[in-house]
C-alpha positions as CSV (number, residue, x, y, z in Angstrom):
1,X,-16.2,24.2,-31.6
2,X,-16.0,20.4,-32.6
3,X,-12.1,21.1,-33.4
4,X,-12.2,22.0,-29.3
5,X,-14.2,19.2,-28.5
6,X,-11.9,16.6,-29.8
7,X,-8.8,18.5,-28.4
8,X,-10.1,18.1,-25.2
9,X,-11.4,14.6,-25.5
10,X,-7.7,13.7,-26.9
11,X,-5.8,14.8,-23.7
12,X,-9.1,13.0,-21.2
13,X,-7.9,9.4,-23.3
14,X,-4.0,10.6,-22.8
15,X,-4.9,11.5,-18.7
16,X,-6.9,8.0,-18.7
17,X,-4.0,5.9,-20.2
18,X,-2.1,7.4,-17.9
19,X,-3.9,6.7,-14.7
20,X,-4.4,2.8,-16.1
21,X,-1.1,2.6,-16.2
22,X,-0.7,4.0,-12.8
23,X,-3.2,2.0,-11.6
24,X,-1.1,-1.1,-12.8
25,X,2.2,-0.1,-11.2
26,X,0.7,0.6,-7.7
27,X,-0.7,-3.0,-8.3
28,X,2.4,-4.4,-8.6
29,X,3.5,-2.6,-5.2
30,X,0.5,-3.8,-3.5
31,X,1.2,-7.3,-4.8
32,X,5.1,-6.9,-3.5
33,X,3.9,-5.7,0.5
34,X,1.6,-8.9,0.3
35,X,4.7,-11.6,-0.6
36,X,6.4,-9.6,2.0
37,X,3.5,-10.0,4.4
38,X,3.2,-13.7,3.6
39,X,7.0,-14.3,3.6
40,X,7.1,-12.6,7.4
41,X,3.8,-14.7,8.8
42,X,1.6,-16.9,6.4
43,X,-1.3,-15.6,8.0
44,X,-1.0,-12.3,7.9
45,X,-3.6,-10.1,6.8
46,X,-3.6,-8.1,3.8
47,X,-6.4,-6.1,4.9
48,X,-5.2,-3.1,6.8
49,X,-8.2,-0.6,7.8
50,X,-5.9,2.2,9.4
51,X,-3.7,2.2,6.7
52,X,-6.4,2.6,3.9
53,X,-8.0,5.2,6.0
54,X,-4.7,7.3,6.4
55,X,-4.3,7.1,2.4
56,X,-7.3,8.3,1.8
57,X,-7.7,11.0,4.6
58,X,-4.0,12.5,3.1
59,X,-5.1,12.5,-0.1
60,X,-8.6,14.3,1.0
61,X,-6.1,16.9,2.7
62,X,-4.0,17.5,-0.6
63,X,-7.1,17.4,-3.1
64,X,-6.7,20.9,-4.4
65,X,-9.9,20.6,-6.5
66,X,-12.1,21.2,-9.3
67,X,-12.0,17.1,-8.2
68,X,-14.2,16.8,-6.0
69,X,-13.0,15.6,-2.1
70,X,-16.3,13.5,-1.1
71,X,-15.5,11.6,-4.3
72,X,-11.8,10.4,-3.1
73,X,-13.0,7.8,-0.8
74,X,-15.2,5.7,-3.0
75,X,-12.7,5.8,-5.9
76,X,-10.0,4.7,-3.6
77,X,-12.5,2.3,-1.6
78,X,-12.6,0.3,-5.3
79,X,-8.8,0.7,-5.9
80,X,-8.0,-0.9,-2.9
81,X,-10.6,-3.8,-3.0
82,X,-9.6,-5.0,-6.5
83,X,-5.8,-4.7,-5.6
84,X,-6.8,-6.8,-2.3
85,X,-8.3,-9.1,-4.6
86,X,-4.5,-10.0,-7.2
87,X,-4.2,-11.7,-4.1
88,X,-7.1,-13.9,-3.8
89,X,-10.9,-13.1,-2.9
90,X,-11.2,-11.2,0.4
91,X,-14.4,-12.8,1.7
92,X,-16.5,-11.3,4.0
93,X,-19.8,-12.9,5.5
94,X,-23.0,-10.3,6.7
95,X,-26.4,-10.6,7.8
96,X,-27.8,-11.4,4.7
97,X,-30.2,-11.3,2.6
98,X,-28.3,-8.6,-0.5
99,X,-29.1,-5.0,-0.8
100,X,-29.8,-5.2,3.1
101,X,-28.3,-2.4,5.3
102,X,-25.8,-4.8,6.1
103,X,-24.8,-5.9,2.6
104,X,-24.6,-1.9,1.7
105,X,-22.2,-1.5,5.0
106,X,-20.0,-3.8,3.5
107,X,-20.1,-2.5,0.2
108,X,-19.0,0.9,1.8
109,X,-16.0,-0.9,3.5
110,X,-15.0,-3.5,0.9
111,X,-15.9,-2.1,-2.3
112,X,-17.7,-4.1,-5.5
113,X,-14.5,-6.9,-5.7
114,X,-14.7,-8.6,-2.2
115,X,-17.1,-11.8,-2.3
116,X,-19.7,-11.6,-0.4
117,X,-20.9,-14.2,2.0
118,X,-25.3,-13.4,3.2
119,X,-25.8,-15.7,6.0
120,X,-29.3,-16.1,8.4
121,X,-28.2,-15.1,11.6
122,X,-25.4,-13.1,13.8
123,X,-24.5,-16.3,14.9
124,X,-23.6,-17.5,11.6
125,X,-21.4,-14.8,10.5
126,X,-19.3,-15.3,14.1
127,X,-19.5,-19.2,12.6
128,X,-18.1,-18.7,9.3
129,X,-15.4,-16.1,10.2
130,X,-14.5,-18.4,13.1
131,X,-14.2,-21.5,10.6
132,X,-12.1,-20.0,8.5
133,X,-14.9,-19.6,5.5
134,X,-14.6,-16.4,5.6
135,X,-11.9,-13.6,6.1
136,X,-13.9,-11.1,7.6
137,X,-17.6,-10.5,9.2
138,X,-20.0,-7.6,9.2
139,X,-22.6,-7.3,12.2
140,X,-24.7,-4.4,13.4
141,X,-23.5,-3.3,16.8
142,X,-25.4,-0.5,17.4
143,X,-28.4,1.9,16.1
144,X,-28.9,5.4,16.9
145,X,-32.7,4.9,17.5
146,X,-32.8,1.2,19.0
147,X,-29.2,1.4,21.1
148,X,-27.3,-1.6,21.2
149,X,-27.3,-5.0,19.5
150,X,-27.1,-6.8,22.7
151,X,-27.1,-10.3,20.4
152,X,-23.7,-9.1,18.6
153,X,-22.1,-8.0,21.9
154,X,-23.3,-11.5,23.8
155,X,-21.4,-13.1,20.5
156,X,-18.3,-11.3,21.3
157,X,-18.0,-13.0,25.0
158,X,-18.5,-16.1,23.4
159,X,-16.2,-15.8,21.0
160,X,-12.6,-14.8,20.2
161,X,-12.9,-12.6,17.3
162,X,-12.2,-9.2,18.1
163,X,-13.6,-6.0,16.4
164,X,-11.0,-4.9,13.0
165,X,-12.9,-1.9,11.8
166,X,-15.9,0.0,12.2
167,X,-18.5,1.6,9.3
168,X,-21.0,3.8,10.0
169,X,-24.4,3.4,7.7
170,X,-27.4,5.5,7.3
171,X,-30.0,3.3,8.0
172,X,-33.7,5.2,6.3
173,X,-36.8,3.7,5.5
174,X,-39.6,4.1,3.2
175,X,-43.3,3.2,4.0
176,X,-45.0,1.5,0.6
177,X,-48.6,0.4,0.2
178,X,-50.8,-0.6,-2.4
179,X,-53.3,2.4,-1.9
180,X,-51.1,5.5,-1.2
181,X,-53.2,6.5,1.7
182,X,-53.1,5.8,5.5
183,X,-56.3,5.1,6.1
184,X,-57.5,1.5,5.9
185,X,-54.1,-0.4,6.9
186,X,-54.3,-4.1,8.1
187,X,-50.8,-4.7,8.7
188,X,-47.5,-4.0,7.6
189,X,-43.7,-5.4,7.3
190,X,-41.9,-5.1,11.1
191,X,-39.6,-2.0,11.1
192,X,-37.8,-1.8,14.3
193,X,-36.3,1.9,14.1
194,X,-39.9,3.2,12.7
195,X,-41.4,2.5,16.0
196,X,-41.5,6.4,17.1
197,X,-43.0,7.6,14.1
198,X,-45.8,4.6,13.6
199,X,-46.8,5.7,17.0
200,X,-46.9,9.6,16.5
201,X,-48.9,9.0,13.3
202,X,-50.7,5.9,13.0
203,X,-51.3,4.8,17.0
204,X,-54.1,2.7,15.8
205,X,-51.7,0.3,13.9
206,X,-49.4,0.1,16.2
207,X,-50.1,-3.8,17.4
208,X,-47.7,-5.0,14.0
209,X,-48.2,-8.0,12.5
210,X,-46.3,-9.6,10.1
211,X,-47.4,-10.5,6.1
């Protein structure tokens, strides 16, 4: 059985040195379209949303298995970040602080090797994108339970940044206390989109305040 076991782990390190290798060479062509992009207009941008999105939805469509389809898009999602990223940092400023819902819709567009820019406000990403600090900016436009973010769509009047891409981002919450229990609450942390259920189940806490 060990004889197997090594058979099998030989071919996985032959399959792997293969794919780094492939890996490499569709670097180089990614590196090639950007000199050609630059060459053509200096400020041309490297990013291209409906091409990624047409890679990855052909190569969904040809997956013949045992890999398995949901898993194409986030291995190709960190492909294409760190071959953005031979040709400098692709920045990209969000309604900080990290591991907010915005920082993880970013994540899910940009993958692990953009550079990440947290600012305070809505206003500030428009600001630093529109500055030139940043490439791109992330902003909540709309929630399923609260509507529209009328701040980010006053923003765009204002300003001449137009929308590149869209992400969509399952937003869920978790209620934490100190006790476990309901009874006895004083106050808790603002959570917008948990309005409907605070009411349904604790109406007697529903007069928030913050910490």
């Amino acid at each position: 059985m060990s004889g197997d076991f090594s058979e099998y782990r030989k071919k996985i390190d032959r399959i792997d040195d293969e794919i780094l290798r492939l890996l490499n060479e569709r670097s180089k062509s990614v590196v090639e379209i950007g000199k050609l992009k630059k060459k053509q207009d200096a400020d041309a941008n490297l990013h291209t949303p409906a091409r990624e999105a047409a890679i990855i939805e052909r190569l969904i469509q040809q997956n013949s298995g045992p890999f398995p389809s949901e898993a194409i898009r986030p291995v190709y999602r960190e492909i294409m970040s760190a071959s953005l990223s031979l040709e400098g940092p692709q920045k990209v400023a969000y309604l900080g602080p990290r591991a907010t819902f915005t920082h993880m819709a970013c994540m899910q567009k940009f993958g692990s090797s953009a550079q990440y820019i947290p600012v305070n406000s809505i206003k500030d990403v428009f600001s630093e994108v529109e500055r030139g600090r940043a490439n791109f900016g992330v902003v909540p436009i709309e929630n399923t339970t609260e509507g529209v973010v009328t701040h980010t769509l006053d923003m765009f009047i204002d300003s001449n940044l137009l929308i590149y891409g869209e992400i969509l981002q399952e937003v869920s919450h978790h209620l934490m206390s100190k006790s476990g229990v309901m009874e006895g609450w004083k106050s808790t942390y603002p959570m917008c989109p948990c309005r409907r259920w605070r009411a349904r189940h604790v109406p007697r806490n529903c007069a928030w305040k913050i910490l």
